[in-house]
C-alpha positions as CSV (number, residue, x, y, z in Angstrom):
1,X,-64.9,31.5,-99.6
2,X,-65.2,30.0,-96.2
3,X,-68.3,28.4,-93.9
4,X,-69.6,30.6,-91.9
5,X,-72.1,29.4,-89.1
6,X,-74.4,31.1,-86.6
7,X,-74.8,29.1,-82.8
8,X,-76.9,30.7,-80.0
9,X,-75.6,31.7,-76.8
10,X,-75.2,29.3,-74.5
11,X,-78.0,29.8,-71.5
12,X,-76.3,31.1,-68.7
13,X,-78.2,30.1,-64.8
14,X,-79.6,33.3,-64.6
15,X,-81.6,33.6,-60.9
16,X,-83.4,36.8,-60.4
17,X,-85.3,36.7,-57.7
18,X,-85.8,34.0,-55.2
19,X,-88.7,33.3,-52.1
20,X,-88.3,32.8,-48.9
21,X,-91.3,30.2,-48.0
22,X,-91.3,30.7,-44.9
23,X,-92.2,34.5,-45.5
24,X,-93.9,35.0,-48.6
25,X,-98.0,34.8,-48.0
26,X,-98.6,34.3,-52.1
27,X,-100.3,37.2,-52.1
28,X,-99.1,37.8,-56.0
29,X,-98.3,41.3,-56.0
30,X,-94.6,40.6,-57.7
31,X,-96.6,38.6,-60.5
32,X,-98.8,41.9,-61.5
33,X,-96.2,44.2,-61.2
34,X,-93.6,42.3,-63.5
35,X,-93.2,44.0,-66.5
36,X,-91.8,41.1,-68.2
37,X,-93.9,38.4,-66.6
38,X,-91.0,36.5,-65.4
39,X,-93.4,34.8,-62.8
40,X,-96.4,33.4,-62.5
41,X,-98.9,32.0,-59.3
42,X,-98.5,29.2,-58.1
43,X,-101.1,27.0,-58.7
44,X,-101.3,25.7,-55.1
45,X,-103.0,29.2,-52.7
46,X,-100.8,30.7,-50.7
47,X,-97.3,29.5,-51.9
48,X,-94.5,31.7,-53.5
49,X,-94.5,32.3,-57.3
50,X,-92.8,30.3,-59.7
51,X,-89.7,31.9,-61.7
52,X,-91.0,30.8,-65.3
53,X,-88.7,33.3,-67.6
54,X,-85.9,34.0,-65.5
55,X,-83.4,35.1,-68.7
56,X,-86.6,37.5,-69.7
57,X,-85.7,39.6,-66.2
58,X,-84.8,43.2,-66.9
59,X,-84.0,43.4,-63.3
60,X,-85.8,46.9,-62.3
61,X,-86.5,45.5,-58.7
62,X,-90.5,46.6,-58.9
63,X,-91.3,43.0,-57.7
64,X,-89.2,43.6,-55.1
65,X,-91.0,47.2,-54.2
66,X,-94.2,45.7,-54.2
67,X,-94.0,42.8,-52.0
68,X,-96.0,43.2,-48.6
69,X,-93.5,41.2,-46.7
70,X,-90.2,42.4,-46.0
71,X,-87.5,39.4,-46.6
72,X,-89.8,37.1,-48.5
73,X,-88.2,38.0,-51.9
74,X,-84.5,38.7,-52.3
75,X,-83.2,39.9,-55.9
76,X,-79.9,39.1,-57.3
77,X,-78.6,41.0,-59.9
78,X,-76.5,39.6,-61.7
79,X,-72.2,39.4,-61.3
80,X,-71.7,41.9,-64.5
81,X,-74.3,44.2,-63.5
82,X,-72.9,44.3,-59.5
83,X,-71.5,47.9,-58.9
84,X,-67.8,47.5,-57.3
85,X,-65.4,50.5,-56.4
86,X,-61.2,50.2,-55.5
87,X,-59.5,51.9,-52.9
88,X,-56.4,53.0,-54.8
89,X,-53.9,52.9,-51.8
90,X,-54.7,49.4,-50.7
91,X,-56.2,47.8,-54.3
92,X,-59.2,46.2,-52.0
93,X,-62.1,45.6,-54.2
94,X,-65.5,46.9,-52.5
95,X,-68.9,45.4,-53.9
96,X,-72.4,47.6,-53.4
97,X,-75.0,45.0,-50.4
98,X,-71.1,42.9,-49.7
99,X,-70.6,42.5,-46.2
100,X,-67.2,44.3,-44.8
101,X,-67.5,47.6,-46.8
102,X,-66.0,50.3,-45.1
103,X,-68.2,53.2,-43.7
104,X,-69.0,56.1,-46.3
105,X,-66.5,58.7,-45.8
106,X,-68.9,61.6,-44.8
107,X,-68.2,65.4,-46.8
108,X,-69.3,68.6,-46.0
């Protein structure tokens, strides 16, 4: 019979959600929203949360929804979860929020 050994998965750089100081007024909204309490305040008032559990992220976006400041948080989901499409006659590859997508073709 042979060895058989168990190893954990390596941790990968997983980055949720970042702040944008300049922006972001502290206000903590993102922190009691978070159903997985990936953040927590920042001990110093009035500065952006700190990312404690960033592999704990389920990446709903409701920190995002609730902030009070628009462009003080940006998510980032991440690469495997990023929804892409291919136009068949040229084989360009189209990501969803990439710069350069072509216009929606509108139906009837």
């Amino acid at each position: 019979m042979e060895n058989c050994w168990l190893t954990p998965n390596p941790m990968t750089p997983c980055i949720p959600v970042t702040f944008d100081e300049s922006k972001c007024t502290g206000c903590n909204n993102c922190v009691e929203i978070c159903r997985t309490d990936v953040l927590m305040p920042n001990p110093e008032a009035g500065k952006q949360p700190i990312v404690v559990y960033p592999d704990e992220c389920w990446f709903c976006g409701s920190c995002i929804d609730e902030c009070l400041v628009e462009g003080a948080c940006e998510f980032h989901h991440p690469l495997n979860q990023i929804v892409a499409w291919k136009r068949k006659s040229t084989g360009e590859i189209f990501r969803v929020g990439a710069s350069g997508n072509p216009k929606p073709i509108d139906r009837l």
